[in-house]
N, C-alpha and C positions, 0 to 999 in steps of 0.2 A: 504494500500500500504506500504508493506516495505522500510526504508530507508537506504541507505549505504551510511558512511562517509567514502571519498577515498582520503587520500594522495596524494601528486605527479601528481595530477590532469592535470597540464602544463606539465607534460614530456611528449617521445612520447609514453609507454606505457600508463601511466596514461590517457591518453586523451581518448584512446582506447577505456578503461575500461568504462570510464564515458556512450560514446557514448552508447557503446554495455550493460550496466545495462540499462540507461534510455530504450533502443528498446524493451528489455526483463521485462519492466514494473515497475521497480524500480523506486524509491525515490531518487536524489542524495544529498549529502550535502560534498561540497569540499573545505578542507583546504588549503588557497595558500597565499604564501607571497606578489601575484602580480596578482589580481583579471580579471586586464586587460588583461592578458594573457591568460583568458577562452574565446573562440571564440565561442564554443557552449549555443543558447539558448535556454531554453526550462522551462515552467512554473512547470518544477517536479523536474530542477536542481538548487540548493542555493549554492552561492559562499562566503563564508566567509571567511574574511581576516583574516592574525594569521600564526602562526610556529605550527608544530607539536614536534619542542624540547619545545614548551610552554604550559605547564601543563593548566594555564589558560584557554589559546587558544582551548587547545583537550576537556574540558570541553564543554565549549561554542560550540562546532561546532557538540558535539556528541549529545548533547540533542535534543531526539526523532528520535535517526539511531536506527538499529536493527543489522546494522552487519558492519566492517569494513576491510576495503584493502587497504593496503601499496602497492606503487609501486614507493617510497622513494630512491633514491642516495644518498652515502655513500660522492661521491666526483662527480664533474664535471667530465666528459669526460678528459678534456684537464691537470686537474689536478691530474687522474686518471693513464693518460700516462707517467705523468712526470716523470724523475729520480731525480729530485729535492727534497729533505728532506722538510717537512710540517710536520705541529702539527697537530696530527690527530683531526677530529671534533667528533668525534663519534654521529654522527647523528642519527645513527639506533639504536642504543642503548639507547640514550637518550629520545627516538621518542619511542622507543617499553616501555621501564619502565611505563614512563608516559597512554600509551593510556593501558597496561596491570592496572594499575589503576584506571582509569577513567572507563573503562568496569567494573572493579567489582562494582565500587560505583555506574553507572548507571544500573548494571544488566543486559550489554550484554557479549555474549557466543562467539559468532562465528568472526574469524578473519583469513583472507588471506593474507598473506606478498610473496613477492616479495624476492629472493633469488638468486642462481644461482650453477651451476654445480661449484665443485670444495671448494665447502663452508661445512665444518667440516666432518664428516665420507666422505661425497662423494671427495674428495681430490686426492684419487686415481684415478678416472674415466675420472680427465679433461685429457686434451691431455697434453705429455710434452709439446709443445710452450706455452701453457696457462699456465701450471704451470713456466715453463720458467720467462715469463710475469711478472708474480703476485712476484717472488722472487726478479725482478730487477726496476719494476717500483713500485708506487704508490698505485698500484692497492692490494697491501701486505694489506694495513689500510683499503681499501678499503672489500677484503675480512675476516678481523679481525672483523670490524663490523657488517659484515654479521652472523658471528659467534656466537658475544657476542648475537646479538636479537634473531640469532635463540633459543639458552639455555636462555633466558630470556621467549621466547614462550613456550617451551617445560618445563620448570617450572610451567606455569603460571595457570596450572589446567582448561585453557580455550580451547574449541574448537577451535584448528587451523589447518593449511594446509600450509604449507610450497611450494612455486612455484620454485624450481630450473630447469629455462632454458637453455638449451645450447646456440651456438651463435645466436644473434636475428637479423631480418633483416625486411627489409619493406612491403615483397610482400604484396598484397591486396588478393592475393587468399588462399582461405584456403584448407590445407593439410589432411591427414589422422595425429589424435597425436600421438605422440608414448609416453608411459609411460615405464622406467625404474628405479629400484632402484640400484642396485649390476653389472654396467654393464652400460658402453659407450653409451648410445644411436646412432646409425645412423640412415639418415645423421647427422650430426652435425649444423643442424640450426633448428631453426624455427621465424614463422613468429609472428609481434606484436600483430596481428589479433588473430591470433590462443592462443596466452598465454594468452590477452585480455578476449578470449572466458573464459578461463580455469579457470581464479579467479573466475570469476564472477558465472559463472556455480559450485563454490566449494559452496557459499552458501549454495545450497541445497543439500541435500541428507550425506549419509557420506563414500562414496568411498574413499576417500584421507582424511579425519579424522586424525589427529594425523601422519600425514604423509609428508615425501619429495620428493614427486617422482622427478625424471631427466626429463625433456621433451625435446620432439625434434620432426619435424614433417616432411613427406613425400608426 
């Protein structure tokens, strides 16, 4: 049975993820600052406590995964919005260095992160409000870091796949995906379900290899 160590395990994507690897037969092992915070139990899922900005920690929690998924935030939501000036954390940056290390020295390959429309070449494709957004709130640091980890992956000589969603929202049903790269995707949403699907489904095969598609689902 393969295992996948998944980041961001407590967000609402992450959570997704866990559920829908574990149904599809996976191994999980999830890194979180706040253990109590996994609701899901299941004797294939391991919680261990630790940061993913801690080299130690990504050690410890990668031993015997085969592949790993970020579904990591850059900032809170609410500090996200803010016009308020903050030191940025660089989280994703700090978080990709380290587990781009930790895989060579364990000898895994394959890694899915979590991204978003509007993050380095695709810039031009988000809508003006969004870019609007990211110029006057928070959200600037926010996609800075999205940035630095992406050219920290695409350096890194490791199989990745890059997830840049459009706007994400709750539904429980799922859609047809839509994959683009050079070009807007419509509609302009998709669901957590379906992006969920979409990491987890990169493992295998190598359609999205070395790639960022846009998503967005109808």
């Amino acid at each position: 049975m393969k295992r996948i160590l998944v980041y961001g395990a407590t967000g609402r994507t992450g959570g997704l993820v866990v559920a829908y690897a574990l149904q599809q037969g996976y191994a999980v092992t999830a890194l979180v600052r706040n253990p109590a915070k996994i609701s899901l139990a299941s004797p294939y899922l391991t919680v261990v406590r630790g940061q993913p900005t801690n080299l130690a920690d990504i050690r410890r929690a990668m031993q015997g995964c085969d592949f790993v998924i970020s579904t990591l935030s850059a900032l809170s939501e609410a500090e996200s919005f803010s016009l308020k000036k903050i030191t940025p954390p660089h989280t994703l940056e700090t978080s990709m260095g380290y587990t781009i290390q930790a895989m060579r020295e364990l000898g895994l390959q394959r890694i899915v992160t979590l991204s978003s429309i509007g993050v380095g070449d695709s810039w031009p494709y988000a809508p003006w409000y969004m870019r609007l957004m990211i110029r006057l709130t928070n959200f600037k640091l926010v996609f800075a870091d999205h940035d630095r980890q992406e050219t920290l992956l695409r350096q890194s000589g490791l199989e990745w796949v890059i997830a840049r969603p459009v706007a994400l929202n709750n539904r429980e049903q799922i859609g047809q995906l839509i994959v683009r790269y050079q070009q807007t995707p419509s509609p302009f949403a998709i669901s957590r379900q379906q992006l969920a699907r979409f990491m987890v489904d990169c493992l295998q095969g190598d359609d999205f290899l070395h790639k960022a598609p846009l998503l967005a689902e109808k």
